[in-house]
C-alpha positions as CSV (number, residue, x, y, z in Angstrom):
1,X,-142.2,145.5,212.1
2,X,-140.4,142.1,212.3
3,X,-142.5,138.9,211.9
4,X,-143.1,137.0,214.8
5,X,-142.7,133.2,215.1
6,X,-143.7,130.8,218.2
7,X,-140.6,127.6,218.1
8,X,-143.1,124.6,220.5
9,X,-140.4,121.6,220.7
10,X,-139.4,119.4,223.8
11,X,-136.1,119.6,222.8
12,X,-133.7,122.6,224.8
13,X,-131.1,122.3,221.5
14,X,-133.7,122.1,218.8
15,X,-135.2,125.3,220.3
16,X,-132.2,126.8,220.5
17,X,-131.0,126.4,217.2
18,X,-134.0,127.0,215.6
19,X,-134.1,130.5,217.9
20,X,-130.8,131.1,216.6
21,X,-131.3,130.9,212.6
22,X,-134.9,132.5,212.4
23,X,-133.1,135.6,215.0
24,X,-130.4,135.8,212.2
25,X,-133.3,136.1,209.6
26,X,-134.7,139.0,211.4
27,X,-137.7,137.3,213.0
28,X,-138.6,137.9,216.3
29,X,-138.9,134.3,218.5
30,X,-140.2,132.9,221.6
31,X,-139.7,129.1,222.6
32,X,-142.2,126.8,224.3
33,X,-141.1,123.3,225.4
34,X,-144.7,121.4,225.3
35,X,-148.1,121.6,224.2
36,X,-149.6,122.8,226.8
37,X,-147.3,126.0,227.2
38,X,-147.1,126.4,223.3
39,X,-151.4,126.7,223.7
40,X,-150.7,129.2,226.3
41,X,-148.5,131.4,224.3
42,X,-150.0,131.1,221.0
43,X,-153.3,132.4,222.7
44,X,-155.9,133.3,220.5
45,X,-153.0,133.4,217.6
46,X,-153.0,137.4,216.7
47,X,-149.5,137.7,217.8
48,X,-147.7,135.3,215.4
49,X,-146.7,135.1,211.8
50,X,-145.9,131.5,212.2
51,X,-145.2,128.4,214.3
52,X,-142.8,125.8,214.7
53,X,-144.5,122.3,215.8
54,X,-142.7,119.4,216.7
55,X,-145.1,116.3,216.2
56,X,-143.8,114.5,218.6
57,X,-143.6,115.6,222.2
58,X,-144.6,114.0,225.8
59,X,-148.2,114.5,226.6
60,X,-149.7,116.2,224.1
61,X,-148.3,115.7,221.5
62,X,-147.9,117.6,218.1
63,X,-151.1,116.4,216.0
64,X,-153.7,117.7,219.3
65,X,-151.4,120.7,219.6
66,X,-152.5,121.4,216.0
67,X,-156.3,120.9,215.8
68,X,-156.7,123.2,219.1
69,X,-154.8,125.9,217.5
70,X,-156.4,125.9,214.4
71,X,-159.8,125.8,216.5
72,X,-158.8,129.0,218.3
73,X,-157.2,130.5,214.7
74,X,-158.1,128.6,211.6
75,X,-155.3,130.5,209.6
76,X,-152.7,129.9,211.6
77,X,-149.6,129.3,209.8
78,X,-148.3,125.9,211.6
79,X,-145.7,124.3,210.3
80,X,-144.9,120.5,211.6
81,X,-141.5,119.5,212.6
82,X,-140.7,115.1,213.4
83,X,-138.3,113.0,213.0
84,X,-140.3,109.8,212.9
85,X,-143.1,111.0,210.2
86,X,-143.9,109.8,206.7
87,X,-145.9,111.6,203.5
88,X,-149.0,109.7,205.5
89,X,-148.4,111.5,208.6
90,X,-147.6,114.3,206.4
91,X,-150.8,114.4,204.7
92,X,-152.7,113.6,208.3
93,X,-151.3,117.1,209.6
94,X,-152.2,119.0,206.4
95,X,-155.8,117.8,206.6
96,X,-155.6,119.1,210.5
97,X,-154.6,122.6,208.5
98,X,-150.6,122.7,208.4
99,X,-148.9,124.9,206.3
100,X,-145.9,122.8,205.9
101,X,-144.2,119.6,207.1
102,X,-140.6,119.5,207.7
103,X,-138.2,116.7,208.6
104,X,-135.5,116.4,211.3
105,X,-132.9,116.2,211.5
106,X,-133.2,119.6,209.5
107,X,-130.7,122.5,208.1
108,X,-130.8,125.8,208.6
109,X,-131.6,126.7,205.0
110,X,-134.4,124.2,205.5
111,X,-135.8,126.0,208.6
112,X,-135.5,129.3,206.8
113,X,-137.4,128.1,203.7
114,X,-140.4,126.5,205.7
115,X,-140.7,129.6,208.0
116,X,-140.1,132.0,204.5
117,X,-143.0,129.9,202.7
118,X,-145.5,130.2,205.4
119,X,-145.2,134.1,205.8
120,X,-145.6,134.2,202.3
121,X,-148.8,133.1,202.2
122,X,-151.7,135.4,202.8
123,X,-153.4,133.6,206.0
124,X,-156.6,132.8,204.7
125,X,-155.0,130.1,202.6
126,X,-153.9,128.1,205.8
127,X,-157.1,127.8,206.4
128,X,-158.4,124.1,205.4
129,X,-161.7,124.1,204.1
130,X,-164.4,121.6,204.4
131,X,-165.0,118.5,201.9
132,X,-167.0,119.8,200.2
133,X,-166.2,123.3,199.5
134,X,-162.6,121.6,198.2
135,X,-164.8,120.0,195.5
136,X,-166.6,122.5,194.9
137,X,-163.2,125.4,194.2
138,X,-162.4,126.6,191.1
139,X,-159.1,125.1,190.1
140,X,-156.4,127.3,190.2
141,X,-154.1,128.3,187.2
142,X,-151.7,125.2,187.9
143,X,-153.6,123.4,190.4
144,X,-151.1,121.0,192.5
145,X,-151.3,117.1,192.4
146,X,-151.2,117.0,196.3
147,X,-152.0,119.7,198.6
148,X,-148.2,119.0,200.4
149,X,-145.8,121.7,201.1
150,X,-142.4,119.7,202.4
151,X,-139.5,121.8,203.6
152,X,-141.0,125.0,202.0
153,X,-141.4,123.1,198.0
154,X,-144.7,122.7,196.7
155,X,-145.2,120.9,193.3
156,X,-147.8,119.9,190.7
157,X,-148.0,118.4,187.4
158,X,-147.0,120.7,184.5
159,X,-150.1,121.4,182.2
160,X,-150.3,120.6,178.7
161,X,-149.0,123.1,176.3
162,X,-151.1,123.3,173.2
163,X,-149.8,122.4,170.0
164,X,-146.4,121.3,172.1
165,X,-144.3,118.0,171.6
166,X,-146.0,115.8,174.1
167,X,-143.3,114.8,176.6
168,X,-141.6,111.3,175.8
169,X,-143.8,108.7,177.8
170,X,-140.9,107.8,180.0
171,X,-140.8,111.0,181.5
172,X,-143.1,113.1,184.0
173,X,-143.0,117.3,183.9
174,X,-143.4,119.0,186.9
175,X,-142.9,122.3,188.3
176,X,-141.5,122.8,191.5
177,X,-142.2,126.0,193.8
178,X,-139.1,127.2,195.9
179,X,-139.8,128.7,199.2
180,X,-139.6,132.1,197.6
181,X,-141.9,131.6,194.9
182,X,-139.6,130.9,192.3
183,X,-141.1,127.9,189.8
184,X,-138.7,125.3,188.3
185,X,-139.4,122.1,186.1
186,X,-138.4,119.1,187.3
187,X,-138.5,115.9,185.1
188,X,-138.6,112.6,186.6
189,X,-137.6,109.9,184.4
190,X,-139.1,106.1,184.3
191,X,-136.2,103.8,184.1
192,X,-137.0,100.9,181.6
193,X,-135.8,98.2,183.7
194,X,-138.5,99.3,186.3
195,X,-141.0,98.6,184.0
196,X,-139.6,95.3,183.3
197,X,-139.5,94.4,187.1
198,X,-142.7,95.2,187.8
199,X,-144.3,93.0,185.1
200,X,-142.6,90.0,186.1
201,X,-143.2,91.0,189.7
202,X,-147.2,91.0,189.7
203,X,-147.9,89.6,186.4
204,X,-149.1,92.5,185.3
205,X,-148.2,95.3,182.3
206,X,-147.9,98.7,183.0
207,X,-147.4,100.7,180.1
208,X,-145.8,104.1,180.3
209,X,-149.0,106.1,179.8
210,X,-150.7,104.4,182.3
211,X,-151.6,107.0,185.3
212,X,-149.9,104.6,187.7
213,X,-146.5,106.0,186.6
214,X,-148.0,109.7,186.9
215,X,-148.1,108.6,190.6
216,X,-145.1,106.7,191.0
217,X,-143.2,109.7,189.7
218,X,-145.4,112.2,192.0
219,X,-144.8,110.2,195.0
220,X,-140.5,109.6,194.1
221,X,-140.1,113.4,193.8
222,X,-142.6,114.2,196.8
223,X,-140.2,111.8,198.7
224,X,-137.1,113.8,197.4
225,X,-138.7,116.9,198.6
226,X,-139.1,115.9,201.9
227,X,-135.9,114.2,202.9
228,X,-133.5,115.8,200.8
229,X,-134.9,120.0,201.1
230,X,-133.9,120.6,198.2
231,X,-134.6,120.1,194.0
232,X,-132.8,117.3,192.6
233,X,-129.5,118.3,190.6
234,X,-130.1,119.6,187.3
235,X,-133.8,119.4,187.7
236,X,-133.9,115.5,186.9
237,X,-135.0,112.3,188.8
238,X,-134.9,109.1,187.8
239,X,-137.4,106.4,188.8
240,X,-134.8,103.4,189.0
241,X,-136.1,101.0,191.8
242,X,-139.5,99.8,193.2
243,X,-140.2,98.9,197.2
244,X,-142.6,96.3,198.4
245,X,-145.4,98.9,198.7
246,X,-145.2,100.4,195.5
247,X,-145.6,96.7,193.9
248,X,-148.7,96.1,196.1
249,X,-149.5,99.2,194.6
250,X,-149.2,98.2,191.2
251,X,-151.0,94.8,191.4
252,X,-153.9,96.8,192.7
253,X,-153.6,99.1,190.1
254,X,-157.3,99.7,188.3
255,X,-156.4,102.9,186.8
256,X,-155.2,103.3,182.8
């Protein structure tokens, strides 16, 4: 039986396209161009494997889309689709209960990947539980650093192996899970000018071990994920420059 995806997008060509590759993957698709008439076909949400969610639409737009959905299904598979968002709106629309967040403009191979992640998963994990039951769950065997899945990739900070060679400070391990389960490590590099630049822009020291280059490096490879779709080449990033934010980040920094 083929899976069955619902494509909600304002856009004729978008729909189209995205009609086109999943049809050539074998999945069977039907198009909605608002909110409203994406509600209406979803239904109660027993028919569908997964949907495709643009974010931003007239009316009602992608976010309220969402939250009814998941009201009527809470494991609903919905993966979010805008050209305008950021890892914050990101992170809003997981918190909602999205299974993934993908960018525009966006590839084929990327619309392939987000739709072959989500069917992957068994549906109660789209469900997004309370608070307090998150703090309450037993970690899982390599528990992510965010609970992000960008164009298909999730990632998480590669445990300590004991009685390994620590990693050299200027460097962060992660591993990287491809849209089809496959784990990679990634290694994202601290460039020691950066280090320099941000002293003698807040006054402050940073050293390497400090936890505010575990996020730095997090955040530069969670960016990569999402605009790029893809792993970095040969596995390896390199932190090399630092924007306004991140140095307003830094002088706030109260973590070691």
């Amino acid at each position: 039986m083929r899976r069955r995806v619902l494509v909600i997008d304002d856009e004729d060509h978008i729909r189209r396209v995205m009609r086109m590759t999943l049809e050539a993957a074998g999945y069977e698709v039907e198009e909605a161009a608002d909110g409203p008439r994406g509600l209406e076909a979803f239904g109660d949400g027993s028919p569908w494997d997964a949907v495709l969610l643009d974010q931003r639409m007239p009316g009602m737009d992608g976010l309220e889309t969402l939250r009814r959905m998941k009201q009527r299904r809470p494991d609903a598979r919905v993966i979010m689709i805008t050209a305008y968002a950021s890892i914050e709106l990101a992170v809003d629309a997981m918190k909602l209960g999205a299974t993934d967040f993908v960018r525009k403009p966006m590839t084929p191979e990327i619309v392939r990947n987000a739709v072959t992640a989500a069917v992957a998963r068994p549906a109660a994990a789209a469900v997004t539980p309370p608070p307090a039951t998150l703090e309450k769950a037993p970690a899982p065997p390599h528990p992510p650093i965010t609970r992000l899945t960008l164009n298909g990739f999730r990632l998480w900070r590669a445990p300590d192996v004991p009685g390994a060679q620590p990693p050299e400070p200027a460097r962060r391990l992660f591993i990287v899970q491809h849209p089809d389960g496959w784990e990679q490590e990634v290694v994202v590099e601290i460039d020691p000018e950066v280090i320099g630049f941000v002293e003698r822009a807040t006054g402050r020291r940073l050293p390497l071990e400090n936890a505010f280059w575990t996020w730095q490096a997090e955040r530069v490879l969670n960016n990569y994920l999402w605009s790029e779709g893809k792993v970095p080449a040969g596995g390896r990033l390199t932190i090399a420059t630092m924007d306004r934010d991140d140095l307003q980040v830094a002088t706030r920094w109260e973590g070691e």
